[in-house]
N, CA, C and O atoms as a DFTB+ gen file, in Angstrom:
628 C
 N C O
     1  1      -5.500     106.037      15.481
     2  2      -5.342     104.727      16.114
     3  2      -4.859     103.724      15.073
     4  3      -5.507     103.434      14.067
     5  1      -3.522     103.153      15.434
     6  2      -3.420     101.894      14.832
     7  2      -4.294     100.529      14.598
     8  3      -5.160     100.222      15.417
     9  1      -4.069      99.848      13.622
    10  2      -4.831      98.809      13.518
    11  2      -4.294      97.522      14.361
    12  3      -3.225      97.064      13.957
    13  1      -4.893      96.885      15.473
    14  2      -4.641      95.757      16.544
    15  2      -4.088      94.712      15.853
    16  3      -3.649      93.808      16.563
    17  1      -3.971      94.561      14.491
    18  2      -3.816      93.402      13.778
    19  2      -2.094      93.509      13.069
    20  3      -2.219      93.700      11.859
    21  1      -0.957      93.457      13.373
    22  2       0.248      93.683      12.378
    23  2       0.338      92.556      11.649
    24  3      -0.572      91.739      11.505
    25  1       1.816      92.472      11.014
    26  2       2.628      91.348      10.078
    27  2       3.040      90.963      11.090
    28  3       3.221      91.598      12.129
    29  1       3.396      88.855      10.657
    30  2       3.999      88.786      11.774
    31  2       5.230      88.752      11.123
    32  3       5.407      88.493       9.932
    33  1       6.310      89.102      12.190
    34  2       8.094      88.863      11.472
    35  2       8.139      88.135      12.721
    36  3       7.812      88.523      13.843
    37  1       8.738      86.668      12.230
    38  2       9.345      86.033      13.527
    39  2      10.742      86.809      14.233
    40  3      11.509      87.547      13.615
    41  1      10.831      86.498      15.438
    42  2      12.112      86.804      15.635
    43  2      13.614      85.463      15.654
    44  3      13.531      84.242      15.789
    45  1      14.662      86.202      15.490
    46  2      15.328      85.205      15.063
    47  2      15.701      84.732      16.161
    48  3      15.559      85.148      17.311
    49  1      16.195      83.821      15.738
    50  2      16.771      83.079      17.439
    51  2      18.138      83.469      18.071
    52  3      18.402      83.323      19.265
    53  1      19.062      84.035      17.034
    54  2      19.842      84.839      18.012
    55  2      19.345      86.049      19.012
    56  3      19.662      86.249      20.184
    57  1      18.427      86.816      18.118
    58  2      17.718      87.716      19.159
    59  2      17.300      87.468      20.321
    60  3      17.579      88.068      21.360
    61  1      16.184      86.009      20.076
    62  2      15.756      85.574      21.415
    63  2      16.638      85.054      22.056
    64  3      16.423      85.349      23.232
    65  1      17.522      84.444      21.977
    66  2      18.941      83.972      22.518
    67  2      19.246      85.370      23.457
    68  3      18.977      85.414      24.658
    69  1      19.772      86.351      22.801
    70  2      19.860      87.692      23.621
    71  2      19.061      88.920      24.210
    72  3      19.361      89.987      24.744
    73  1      18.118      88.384      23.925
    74  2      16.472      88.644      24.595
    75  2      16.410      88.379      26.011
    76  3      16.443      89.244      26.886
    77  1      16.292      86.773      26.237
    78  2      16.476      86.061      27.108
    79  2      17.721      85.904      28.548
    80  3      17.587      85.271      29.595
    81  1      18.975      86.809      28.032
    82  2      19.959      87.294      28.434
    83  2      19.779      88.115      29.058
    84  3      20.045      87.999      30.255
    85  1      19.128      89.594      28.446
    86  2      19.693      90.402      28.520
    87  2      17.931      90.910      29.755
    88  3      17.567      92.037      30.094
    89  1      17.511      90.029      29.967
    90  2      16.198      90.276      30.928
    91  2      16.187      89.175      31.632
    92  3      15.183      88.746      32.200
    93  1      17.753      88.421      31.651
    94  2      17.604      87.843      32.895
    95  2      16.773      86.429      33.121
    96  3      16.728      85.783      34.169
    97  1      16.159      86.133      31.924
    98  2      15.447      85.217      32.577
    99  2      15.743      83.810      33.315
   100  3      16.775      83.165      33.133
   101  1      14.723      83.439      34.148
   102  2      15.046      82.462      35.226
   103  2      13.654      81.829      35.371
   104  3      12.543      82.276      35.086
   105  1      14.010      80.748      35.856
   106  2      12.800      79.463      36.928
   107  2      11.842      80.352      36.845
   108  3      10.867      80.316      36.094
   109  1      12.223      81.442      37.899
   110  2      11.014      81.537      38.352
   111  2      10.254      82.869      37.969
   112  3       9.498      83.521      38.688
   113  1      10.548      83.062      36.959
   114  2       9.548      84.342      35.791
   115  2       8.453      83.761      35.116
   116  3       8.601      82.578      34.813
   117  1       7.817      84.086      34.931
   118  2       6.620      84.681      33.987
   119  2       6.725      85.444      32.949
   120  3       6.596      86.668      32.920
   121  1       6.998      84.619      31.948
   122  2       7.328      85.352      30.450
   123  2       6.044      85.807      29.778
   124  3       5.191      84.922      29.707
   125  1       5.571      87.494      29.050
   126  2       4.942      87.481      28.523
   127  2       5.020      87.690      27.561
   128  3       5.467      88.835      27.630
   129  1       4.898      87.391      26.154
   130  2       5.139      87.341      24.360
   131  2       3.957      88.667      23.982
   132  3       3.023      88.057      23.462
   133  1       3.700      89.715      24.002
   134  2       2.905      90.202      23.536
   135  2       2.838      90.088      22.253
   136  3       3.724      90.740      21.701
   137  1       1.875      89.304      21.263
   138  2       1.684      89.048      19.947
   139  2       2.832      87.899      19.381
   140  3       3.541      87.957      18.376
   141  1       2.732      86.887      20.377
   142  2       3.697      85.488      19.921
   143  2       3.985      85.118      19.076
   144  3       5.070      84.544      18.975
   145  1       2.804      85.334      17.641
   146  2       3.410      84.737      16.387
   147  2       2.927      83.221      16.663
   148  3       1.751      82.914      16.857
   149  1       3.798      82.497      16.653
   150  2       4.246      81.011      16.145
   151  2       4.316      80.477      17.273
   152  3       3.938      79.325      17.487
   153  1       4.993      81.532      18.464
   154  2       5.104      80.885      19.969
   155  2       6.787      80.624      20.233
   156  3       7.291      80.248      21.292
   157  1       7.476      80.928      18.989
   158  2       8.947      80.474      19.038
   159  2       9.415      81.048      20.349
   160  3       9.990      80.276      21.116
   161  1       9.197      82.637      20.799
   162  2      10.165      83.208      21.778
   163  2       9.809      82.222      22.853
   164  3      10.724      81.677      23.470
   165  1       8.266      81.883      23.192
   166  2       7.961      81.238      24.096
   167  2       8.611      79.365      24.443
   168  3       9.223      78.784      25.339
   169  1       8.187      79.132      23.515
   170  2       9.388      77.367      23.455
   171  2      10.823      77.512      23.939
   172  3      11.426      76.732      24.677
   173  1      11.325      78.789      23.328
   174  2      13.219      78.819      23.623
   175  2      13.199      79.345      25.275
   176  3      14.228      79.049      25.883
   177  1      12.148      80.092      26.072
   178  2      12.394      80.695      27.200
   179  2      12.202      79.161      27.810
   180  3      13.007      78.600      28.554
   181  1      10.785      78.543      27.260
   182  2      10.311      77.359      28.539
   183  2      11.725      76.052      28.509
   184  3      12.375      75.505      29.400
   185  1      11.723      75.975      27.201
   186  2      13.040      75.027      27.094
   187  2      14.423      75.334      27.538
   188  3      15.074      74.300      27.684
   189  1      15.068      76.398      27.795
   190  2      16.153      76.916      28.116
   191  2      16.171      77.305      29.279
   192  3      17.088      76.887      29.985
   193  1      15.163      78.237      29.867
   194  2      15.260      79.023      31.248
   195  2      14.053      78.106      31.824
   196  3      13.696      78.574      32.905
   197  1      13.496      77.249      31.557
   198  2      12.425      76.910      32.311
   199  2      11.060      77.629      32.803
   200  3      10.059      77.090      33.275
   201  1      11.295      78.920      32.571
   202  2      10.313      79.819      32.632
   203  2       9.136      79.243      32.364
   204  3       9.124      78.176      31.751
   205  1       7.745      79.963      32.852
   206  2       6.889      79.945      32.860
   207  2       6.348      80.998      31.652
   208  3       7.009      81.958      31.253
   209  1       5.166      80.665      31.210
   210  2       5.530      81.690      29.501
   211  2       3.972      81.652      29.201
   212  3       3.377      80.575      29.220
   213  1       3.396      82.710      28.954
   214  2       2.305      83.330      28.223
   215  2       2.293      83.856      27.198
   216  3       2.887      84.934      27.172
   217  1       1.639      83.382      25.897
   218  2       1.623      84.425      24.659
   219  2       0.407      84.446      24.400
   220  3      -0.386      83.526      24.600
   221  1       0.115      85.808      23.799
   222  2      -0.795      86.667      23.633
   223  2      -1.317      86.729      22.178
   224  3      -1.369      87.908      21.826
   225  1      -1.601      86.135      21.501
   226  2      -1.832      86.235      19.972
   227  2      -3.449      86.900      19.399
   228  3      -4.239      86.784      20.336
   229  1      -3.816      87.244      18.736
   230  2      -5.154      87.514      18.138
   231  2      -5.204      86.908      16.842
   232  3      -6.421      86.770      16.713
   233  1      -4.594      86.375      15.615
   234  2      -4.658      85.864      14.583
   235  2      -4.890      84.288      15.013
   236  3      -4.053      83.698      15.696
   237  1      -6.191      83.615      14.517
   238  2      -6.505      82.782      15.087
   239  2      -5.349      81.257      14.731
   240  3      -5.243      80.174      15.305
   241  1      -4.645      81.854      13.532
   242  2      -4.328      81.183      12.495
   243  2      -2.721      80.880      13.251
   244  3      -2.382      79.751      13.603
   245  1      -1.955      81.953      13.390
   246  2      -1.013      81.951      14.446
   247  2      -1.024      81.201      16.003
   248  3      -0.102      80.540      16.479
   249  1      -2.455      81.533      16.698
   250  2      -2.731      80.587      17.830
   251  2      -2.107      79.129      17.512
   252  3      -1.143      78.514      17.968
   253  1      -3.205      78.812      16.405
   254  2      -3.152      77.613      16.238
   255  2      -1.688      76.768      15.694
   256  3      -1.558      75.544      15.705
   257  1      -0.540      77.874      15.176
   258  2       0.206      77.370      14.773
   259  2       0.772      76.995      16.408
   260  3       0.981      75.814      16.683
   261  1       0.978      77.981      17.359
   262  2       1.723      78.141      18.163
   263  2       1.531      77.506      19.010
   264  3       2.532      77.267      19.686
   265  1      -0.321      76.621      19.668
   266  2      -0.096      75.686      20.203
   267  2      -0.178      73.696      19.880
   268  3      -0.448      72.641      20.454
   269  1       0.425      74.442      18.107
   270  2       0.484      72.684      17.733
   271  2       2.323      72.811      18.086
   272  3       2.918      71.748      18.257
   273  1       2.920      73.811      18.152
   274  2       4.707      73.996      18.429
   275  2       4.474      73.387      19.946
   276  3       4.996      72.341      20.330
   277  1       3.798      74.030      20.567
   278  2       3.783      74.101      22.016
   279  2       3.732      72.421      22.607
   280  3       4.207      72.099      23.696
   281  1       3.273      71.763      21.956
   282  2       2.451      70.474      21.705
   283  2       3.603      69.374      21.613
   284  3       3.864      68.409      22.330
   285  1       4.185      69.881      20.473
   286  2       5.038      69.033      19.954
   287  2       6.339      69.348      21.248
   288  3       6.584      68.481      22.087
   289  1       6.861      70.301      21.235
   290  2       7.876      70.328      21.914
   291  2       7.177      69.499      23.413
   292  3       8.064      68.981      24.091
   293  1       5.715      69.320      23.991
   294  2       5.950      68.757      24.981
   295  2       5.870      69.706      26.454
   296  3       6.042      69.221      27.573
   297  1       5.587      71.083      26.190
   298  2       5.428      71.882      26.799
   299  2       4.264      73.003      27.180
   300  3       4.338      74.231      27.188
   301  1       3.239      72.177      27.470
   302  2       2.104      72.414      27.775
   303  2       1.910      73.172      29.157
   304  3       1.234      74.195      29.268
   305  1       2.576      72.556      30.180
   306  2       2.866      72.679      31.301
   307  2       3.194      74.052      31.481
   308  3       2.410      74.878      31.949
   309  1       4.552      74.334      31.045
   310  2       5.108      75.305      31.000
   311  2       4.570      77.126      30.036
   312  3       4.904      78.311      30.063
   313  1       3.745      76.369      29.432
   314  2       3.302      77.892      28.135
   315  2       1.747      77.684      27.886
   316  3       1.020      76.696      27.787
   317  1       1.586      78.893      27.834
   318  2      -0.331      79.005      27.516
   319  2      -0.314      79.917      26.697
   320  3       0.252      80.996      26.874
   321  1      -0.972      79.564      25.649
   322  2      -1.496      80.641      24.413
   323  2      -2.736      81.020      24.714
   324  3      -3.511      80.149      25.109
   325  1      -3.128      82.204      24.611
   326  2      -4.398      83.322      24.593
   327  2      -4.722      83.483      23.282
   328  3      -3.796      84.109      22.768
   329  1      -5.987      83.114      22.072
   330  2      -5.862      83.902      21.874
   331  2      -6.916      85.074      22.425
   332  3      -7.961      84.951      23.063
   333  1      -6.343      86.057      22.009
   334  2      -6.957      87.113      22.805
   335  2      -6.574      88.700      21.943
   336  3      -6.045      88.489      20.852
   337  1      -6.763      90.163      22.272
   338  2      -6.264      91.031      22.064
   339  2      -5.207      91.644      23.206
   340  3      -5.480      91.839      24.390
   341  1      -4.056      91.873      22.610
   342  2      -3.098      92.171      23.990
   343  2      -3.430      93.478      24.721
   344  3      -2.357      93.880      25.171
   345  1      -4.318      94.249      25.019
   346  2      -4.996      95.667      25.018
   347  2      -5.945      94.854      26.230
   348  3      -5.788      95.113      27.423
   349  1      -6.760      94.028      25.829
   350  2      -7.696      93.346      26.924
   351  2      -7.077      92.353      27.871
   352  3      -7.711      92.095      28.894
   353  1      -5.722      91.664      27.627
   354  2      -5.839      90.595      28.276
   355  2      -4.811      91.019      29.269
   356  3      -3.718      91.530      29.024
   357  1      -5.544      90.605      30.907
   358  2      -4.653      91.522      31.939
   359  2      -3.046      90.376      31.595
   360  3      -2.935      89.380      30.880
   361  1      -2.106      91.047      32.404
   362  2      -0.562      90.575      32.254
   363  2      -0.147      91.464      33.419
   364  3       0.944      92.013      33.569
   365  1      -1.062      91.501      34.106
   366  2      -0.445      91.894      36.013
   367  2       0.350      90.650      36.610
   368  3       0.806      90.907      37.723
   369  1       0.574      89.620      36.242
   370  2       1.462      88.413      37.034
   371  2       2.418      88.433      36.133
   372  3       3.276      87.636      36.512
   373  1       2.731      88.935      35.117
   374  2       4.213      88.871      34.304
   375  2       5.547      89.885      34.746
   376  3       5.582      91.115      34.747
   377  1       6.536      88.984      35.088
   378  2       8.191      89.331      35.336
   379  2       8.520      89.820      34.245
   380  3       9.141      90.868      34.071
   381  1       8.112      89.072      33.439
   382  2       9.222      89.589      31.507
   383  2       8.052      89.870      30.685
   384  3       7.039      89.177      30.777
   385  1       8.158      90.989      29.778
   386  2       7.384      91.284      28.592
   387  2       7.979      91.069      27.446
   388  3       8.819      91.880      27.836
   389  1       8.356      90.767      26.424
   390  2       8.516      90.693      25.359
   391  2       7.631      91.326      24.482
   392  3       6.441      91.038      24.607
   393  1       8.066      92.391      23.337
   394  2       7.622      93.129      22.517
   395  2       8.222      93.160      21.485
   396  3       9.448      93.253      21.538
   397  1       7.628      93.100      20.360
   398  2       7.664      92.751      18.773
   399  2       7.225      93.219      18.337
   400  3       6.584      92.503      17.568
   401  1       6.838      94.967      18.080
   402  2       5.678      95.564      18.444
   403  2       6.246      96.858      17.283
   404  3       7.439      97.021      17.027
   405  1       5.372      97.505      16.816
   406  2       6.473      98.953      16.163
   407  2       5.815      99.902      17.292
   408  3       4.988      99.543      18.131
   409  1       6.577     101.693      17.065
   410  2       7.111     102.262      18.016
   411  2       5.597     102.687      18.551
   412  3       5.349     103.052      19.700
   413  1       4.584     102.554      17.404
   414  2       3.177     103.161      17.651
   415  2       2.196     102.823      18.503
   416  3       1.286     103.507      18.972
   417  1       2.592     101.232      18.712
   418  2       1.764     100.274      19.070
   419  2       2.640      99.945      20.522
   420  3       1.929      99.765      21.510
   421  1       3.936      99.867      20.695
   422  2       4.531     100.355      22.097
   423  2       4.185     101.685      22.643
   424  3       4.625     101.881      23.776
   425  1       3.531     102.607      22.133
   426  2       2.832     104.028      22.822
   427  2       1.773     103.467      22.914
   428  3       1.751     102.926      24.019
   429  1       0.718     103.253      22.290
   430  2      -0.412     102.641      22.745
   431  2      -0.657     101.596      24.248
   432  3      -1.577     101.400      25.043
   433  1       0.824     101.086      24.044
   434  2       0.402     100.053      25.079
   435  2       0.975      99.841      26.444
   436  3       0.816      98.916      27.242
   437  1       2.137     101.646      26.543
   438  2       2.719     102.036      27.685
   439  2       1.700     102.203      28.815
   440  3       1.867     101.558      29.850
   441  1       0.695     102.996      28.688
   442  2      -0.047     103.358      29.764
   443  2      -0.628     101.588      30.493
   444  3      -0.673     101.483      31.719
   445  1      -0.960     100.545      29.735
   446  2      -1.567      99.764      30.120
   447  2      -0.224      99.026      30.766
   448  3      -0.608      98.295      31.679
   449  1       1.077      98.973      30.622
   450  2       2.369      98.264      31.127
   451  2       2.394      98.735      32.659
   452  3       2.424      97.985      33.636
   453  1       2.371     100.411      32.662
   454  2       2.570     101.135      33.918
   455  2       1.560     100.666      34.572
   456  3       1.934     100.624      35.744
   457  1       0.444     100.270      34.497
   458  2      -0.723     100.157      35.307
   459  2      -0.648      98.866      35.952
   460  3      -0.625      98.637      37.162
   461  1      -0.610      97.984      34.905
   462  2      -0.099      96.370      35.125
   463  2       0.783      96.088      36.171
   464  3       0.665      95.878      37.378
   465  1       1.876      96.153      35.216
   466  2       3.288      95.434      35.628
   467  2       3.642      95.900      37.378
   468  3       3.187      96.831      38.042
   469  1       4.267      95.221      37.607
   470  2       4.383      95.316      38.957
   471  2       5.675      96.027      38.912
   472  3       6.090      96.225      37.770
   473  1       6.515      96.519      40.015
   474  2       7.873      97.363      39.941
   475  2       8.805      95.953      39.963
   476  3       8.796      94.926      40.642
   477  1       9.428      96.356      39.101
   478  2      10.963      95.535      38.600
   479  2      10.670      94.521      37.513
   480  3      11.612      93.930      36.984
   481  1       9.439      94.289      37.156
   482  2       9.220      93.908      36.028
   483  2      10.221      93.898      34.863
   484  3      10.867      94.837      35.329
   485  1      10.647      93.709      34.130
   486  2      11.134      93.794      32.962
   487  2      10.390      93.893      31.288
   488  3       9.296      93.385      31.043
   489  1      10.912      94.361      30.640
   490  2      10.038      94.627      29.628
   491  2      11.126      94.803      28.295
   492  3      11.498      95.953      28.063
   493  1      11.664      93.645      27.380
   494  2      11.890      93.884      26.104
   495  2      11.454      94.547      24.924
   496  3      10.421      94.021      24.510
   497  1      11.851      95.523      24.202
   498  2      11.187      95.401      22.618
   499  2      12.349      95.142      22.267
   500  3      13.382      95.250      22.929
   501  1      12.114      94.564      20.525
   502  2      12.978      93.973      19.667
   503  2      12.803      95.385      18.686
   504  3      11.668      95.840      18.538
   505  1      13.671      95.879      18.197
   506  2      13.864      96.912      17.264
   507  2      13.092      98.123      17.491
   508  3      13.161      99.033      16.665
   509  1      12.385      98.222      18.499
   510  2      11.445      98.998      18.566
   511  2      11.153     100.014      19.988
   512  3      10.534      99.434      20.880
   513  1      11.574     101.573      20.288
   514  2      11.455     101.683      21.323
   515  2      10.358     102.105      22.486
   516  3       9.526     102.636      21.751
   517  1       9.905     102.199      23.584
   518  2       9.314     102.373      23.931
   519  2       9.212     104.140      24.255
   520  3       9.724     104.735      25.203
   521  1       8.448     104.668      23.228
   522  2       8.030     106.130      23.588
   523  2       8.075     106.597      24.825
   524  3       7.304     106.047      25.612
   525  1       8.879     107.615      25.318
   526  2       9.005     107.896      27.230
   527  2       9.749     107.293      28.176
   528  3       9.962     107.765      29.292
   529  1      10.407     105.607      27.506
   530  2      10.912     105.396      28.498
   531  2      12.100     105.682      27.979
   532  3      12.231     106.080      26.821
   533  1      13.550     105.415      29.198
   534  2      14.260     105.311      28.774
   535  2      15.256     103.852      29.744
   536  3      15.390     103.552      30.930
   537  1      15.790     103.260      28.343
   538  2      16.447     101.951      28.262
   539  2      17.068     102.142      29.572
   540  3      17.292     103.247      30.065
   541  1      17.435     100.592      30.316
   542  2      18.409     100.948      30.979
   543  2      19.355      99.824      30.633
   544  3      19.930      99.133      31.474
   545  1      19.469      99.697      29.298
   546  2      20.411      98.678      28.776
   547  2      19.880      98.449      27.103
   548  3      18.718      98.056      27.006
   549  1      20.639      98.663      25.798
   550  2      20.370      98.426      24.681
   551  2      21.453      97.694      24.230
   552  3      22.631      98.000      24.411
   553  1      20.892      96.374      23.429
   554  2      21.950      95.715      22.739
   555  2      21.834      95.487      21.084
   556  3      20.654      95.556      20.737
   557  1      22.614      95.271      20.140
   558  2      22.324      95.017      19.266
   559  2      22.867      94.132      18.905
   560  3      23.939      93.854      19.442
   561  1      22.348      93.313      17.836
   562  2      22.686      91.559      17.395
   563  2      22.367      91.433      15.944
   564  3      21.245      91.731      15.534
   565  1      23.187      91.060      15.251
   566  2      23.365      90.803      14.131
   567  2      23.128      89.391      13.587
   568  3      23.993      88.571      13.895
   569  1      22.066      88.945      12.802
   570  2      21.291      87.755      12.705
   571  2      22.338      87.001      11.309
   572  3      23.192      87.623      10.676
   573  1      22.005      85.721      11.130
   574  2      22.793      85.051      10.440
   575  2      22.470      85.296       8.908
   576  3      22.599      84.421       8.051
   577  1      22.003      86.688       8.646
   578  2      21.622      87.200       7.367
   579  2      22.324      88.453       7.426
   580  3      22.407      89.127       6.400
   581  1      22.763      88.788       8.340
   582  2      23.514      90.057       8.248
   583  2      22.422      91.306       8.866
   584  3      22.926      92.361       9.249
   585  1      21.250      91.155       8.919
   586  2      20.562      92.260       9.773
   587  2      20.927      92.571      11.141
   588  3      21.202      91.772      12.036
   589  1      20.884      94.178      11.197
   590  2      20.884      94.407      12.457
   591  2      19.440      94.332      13.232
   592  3      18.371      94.614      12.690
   593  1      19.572      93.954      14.428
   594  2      18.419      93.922      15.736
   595  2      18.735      94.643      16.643
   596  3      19.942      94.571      16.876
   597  1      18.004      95.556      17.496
   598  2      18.466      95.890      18.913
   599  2      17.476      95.812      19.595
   600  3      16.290      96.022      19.343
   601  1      18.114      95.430      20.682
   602  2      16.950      94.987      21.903
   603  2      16.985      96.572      23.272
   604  3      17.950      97.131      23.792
   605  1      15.641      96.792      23.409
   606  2      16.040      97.409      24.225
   607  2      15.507      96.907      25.773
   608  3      14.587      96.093      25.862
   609  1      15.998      97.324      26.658
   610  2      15.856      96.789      28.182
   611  2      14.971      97.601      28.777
   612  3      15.317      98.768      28.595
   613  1      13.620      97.481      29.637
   614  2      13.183      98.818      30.369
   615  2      13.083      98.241      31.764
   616  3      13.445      97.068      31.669
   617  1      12.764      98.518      33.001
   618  2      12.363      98.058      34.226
   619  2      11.292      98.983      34.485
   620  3      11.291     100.203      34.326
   621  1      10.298      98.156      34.948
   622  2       9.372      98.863      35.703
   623  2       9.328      99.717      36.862
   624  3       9.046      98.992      37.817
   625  1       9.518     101.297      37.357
   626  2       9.986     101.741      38.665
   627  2       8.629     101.948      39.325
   628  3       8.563     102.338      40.491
């Protein structure tokens, strides 16, 4: 068993830029950040797509960064930080998943997606794939440092 606790690596904002694309988001989704970080993916969905947005954090230290961002931008309304462990906290009302996750900790947390998520759901990882499934759309994006990213796409059937 992995340890519940990773590094955080923000994601960059071109990613979430094509994150956000490439799952469609809209009005009327329910974004979920599994392990938000800072809350960034969450600010660019509520500010851009208007979405509705949940992140999931356990580092208390990260919470707190993510809802003094949340704060400032003015978007309270729109985004709620948990913290919480993403393993316990249900995410049966989420359209979009977002995952930031490595490949170990996306196996760990397939069985609890299938159970959840409702059919047509959507479900991002950033560099990372989901063990069993298979994509039905992969992109890759090249950040303003020259790294590669790829996003992969899954739907819930």
């Amino acid at each position: 068993m992995v340890p519940r606790s990773t590094v955080f690596f923000p994601t960059p904002d071109e990613v979430i830029e094509k994150m956000l694309e490439l799952a469609d988001v809209k009005e009327d989704d329910i974004l979920y950040d599994l392990g938000c970080g800072d809350g960034r993916v969450l600010i660019k969905a509520a500010k851009e797509r208007k979405a509705r947005c949940v992140g999931i954090e356990i580092k208390e230290e990260l919470v707190e960064e993510a809802k003094k961002r949340v704060a400032k931008e003015g978007l309270e309304k729109l985004i709620k930080i948990v913290h919480g462990d993403i393993f316990q906290e249900n995410i049966s009302d989420a359209t979009v998943v977002y995952l930031y996750l490595t490949t170990e900790l996306n196996a760990q947390l397939k069985p609890k997606l299938e159970k959840e998520l409702r059919k047509g759901a959507r479900v991002v990882s950033h560099q990372f794939e989901v063990p069993g499934w298979k994509a039905v759309k992969t992109e890759g994006i090249v950040d303003m440092f020259g790294q590669v990213h790829r996003l992969y796409l899954y739907v819930i059937e």
